[in-house]
C-alpha positions as CSV (number, residue, x, y, z in Angstrom):
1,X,-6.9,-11.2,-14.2
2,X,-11.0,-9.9,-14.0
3,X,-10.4,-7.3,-11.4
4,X,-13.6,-8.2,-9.9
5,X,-12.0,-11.6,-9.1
6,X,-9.2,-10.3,-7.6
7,X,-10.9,-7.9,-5.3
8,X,-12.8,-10.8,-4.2
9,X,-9.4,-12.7,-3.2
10,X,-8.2,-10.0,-1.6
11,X,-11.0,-9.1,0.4
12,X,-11.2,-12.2,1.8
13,X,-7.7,-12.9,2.9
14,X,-7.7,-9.2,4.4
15,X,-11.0,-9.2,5.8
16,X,-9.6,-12.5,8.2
17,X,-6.4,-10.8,8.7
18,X,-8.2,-7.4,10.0
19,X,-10.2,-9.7,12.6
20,X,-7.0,-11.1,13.9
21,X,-5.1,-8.0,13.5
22,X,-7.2,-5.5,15.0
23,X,-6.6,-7.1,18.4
24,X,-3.0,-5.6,18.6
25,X,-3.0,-3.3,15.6
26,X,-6.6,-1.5,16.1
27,X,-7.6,1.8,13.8
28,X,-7.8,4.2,17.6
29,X,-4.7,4.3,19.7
30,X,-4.7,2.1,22.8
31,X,-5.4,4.5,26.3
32,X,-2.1,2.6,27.5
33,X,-0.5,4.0,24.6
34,X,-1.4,8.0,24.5
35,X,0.9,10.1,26.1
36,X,4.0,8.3,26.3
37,X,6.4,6.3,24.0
38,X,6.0,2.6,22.9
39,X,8.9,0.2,21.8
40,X,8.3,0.1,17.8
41,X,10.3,-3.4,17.9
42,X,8.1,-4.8,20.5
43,X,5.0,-3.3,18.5
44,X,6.3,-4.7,15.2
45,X,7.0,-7.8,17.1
46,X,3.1,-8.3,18.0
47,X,1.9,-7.5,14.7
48,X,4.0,-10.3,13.3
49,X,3.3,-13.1,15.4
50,X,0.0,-12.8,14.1
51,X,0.1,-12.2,10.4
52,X,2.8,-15.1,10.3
53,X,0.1,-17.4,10.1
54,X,-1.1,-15.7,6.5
55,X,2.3,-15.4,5.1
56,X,3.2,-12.2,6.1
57,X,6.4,-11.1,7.5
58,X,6.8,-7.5,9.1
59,X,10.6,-6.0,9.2
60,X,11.8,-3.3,11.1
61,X,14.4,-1.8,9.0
62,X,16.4,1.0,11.1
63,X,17.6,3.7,8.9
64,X,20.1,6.6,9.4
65,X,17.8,9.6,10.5
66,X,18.4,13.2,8.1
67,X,18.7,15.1,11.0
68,X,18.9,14.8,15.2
69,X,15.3,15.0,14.8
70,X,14.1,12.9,12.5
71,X,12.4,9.8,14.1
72,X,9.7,9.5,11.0
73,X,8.4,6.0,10.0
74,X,7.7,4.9,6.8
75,X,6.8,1.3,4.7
76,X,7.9,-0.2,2.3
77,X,6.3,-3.7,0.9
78,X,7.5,-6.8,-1.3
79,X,6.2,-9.7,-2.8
80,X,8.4,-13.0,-3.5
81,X,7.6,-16.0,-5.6
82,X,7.3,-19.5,-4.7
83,X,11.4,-20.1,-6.3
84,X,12.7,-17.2,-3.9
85,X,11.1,-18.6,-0.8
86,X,12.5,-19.1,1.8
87,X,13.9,-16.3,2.4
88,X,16.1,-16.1,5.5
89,X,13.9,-17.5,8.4
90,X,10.8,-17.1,6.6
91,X,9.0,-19.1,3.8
92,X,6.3,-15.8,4.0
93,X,5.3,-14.7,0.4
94,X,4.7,-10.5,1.5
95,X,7.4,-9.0,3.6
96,X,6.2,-5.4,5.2
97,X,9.3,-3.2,6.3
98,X,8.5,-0.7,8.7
99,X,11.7,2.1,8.1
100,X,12.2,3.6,11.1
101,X,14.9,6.4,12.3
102,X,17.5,4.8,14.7
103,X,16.5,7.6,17.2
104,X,13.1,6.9,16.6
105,X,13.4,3.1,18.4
106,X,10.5,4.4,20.9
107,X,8.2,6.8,19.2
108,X,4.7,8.6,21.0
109,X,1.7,8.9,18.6
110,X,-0.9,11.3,18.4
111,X,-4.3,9.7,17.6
112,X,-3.8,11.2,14.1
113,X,-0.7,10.1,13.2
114,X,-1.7,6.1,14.9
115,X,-4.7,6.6,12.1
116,X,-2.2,7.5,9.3
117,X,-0.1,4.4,10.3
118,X,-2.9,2.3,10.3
119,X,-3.5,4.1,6.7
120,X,-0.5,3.3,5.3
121,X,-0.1,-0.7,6.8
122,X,-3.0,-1.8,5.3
123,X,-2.3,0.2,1.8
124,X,0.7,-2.0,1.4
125,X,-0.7,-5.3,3.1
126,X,-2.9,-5.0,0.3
127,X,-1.0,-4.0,-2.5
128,X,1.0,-6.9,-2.2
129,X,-1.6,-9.3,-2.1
130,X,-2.5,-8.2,-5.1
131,X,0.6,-8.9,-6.6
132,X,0.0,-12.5,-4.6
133,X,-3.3,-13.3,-6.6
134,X,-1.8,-12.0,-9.6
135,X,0.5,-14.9,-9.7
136,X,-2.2,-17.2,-8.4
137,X,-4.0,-16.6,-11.0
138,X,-1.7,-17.0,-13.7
139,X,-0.2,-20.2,-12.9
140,X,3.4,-21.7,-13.1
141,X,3.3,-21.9,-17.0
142,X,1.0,-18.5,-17.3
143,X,1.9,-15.4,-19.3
144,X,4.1,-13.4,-17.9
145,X,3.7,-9.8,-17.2
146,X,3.2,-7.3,-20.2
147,X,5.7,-4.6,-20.0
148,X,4.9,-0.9,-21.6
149,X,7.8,0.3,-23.4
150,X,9.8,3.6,-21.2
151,X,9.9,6.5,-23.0
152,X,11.6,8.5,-20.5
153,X,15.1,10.4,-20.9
154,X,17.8,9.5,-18.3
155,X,18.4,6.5,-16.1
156,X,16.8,7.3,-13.7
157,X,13.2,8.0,-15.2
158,X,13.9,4.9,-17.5
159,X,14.3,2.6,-14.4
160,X,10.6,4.4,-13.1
161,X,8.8,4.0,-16.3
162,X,10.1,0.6,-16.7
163,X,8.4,-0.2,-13.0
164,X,5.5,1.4,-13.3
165,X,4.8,-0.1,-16.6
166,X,4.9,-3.4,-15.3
167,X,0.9,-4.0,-16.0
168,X,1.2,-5.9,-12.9
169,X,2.3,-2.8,-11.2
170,X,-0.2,-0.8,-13.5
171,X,-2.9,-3.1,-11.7
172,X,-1.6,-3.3,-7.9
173,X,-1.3,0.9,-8.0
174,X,-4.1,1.7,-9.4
175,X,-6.2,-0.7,-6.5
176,X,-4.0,1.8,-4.1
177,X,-5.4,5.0,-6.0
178,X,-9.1,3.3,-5.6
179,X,-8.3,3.0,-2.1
180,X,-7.4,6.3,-1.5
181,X,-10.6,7.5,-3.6
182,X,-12.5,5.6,-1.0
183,X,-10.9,6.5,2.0
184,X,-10.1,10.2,1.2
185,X,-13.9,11.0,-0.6
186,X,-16.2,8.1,0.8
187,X,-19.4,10.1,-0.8
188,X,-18.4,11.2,-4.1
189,X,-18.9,9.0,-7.4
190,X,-15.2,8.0,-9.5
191,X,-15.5,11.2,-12.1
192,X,-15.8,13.6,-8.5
193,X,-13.7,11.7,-6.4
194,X,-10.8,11.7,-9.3
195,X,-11.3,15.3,-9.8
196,X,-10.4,16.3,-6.2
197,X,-7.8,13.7,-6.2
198,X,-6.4,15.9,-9.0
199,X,-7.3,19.0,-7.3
200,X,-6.7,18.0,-3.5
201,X,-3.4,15.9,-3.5
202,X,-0.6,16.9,-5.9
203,X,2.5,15.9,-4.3
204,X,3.7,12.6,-5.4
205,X,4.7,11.5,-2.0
206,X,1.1,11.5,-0.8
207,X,-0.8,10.7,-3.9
208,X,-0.2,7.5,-5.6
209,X,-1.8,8.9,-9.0
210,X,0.1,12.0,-8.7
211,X,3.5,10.0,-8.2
212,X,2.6,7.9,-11.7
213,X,2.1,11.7,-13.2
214,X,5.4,12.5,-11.7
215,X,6.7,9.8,-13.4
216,X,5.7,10.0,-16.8
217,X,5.5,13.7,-16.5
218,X,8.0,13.6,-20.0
219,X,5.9,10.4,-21.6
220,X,2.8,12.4,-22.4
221,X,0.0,10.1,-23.7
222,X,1.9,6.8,-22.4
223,X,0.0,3.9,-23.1
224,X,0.5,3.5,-18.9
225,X,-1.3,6.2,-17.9
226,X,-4.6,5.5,-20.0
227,X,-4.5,1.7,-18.6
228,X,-4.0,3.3,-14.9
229,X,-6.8,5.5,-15.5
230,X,-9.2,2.5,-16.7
231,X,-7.9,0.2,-13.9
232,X,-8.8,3.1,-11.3
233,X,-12.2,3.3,-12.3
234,X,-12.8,-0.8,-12.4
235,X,-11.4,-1.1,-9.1
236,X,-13.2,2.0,-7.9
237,X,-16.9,0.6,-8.5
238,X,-16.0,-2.4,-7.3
239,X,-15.1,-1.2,-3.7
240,X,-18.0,0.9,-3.8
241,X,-19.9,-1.4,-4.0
242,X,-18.4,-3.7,-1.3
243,X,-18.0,-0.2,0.8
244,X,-19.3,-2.6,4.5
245,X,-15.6,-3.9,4.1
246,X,-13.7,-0.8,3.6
247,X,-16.1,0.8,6.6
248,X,-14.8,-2.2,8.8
249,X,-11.2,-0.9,7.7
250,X,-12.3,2.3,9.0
251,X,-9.8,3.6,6.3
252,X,-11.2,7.4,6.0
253,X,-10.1,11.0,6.2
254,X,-7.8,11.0,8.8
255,X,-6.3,8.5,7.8
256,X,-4.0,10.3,4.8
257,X,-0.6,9.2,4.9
258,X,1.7,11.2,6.8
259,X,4.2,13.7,4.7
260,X,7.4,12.8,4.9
């Protein structure tokens, strides 16, 4: 699919969803919320009866914590087709988990860390309507997906590879690389912003184009990579040039996802 056509889709079933959304779910913390600890069920619970309405279901997976400590969130995301739905109470096409520590039921947020949340929500809200669109697109009797060939040794980097090079994949990452190009380096061009990207944010579990490097790190000159690096720059322009929406986001520096 043209990504241009595809930005367009997605920007404006996102651009609805932020006007809804940002009534319960804004980019600053609430005043009622500084200081002191909120239920994350109750907070999930908002957020859901409102993106119901576009297909979207929010989960609040509980996980087993690492340590006494450890009360970290994190998201996960998933797109179903039309033969898998409905799923359990739900006919909703994108399903958001929010992962959270079962001592972490009520959590306090900085103003920072609220940002990085927001960040990271909308990063997979999105990814997964692009994998939405995709399908659109290509129609009950389309194509399906093109698949580039692992090279990896071991299960475990076979089972990556063969992921990420799902062009599908290869097309919904590389929109979340743009994304963090914009949000991370608003000013700079694609050759700067990519650069720093390179430079800045080397640890696969904050940058998405560092986790595909991770991945292939043993496939050198995989076909993948080169089609990442064209998608990134395709998407890139485009949300450059649309940059009113992404300002509306307010998806920017602070926003980084947190470590985990």
């Amino acid at each position: 699919m043209q990504v241009d056509k595809l930005h367009r889709r997605i920007v404006m079933d996102a651009r609805v969803l932020h006007d809804q959304l940002a009534q319960v779910f804004p980019v600053t913390l609430f005043k009622q919320y500084e200081g002191r600890p909120i239920s994350i069920s109750a907070f999930v619970k908002r957020i859901d009866a409102i993106t119901q309405q576009f297909n979207i279901k929010n989960i609040l997976v509980y996980v087993d914590p690492v340590t006494k400590t450890d009360k970290r969130m994190f998201f996960s995301g998933e797109w179903l087709p039309e033969c898998e739905l409905p799923r359990g109470d739900s006919s909703a096409d994108i399903r958001i988990m929010w992962h959270v520590s079962r001592l972490g039921k009520m959590m306090q947020f900085t103003a920072i860390e609220w940002r990085r949340i927001h960040f990271y929500y909308w990063t997979f809200v999105m990814h997964e309507m692009t994998h939405r669109h995709q399908d659109v697109e290509r129609g009950p009797d389309g194509p399906s997906t093109r698949i580039y060939r692992p090279r990896g040794q071991g299960t475990h980097a076979i089972a990556e590879q063969t992921y990420l090079g799902d062009y599908d994949e290869i097309e919904a990452h590389s929109h979340d690389i743009a994304l963090e190009l914009i949000a991370w380096f608003p000013s700079l061009d694609h050759d700067d912003a990519m650069r720093e990207l390179r430079t800045q944010y080397t640890d696969p579990a904050i940058s998405t184009y560092a986790y595909y490097e991770h991945c292939f790190a043993d496939a050198i000159g995989h076909p993948a990579i080169g089609v990442l690096d064209q998608k990134i720059r395709q998407w890139h322009v485009i949300m450059r040039a649309n940059l009113d929406f992404y300002q509306t986001l307010e998806l920017h520096r602070d926003g980084d996802p947190l470590i985990p």
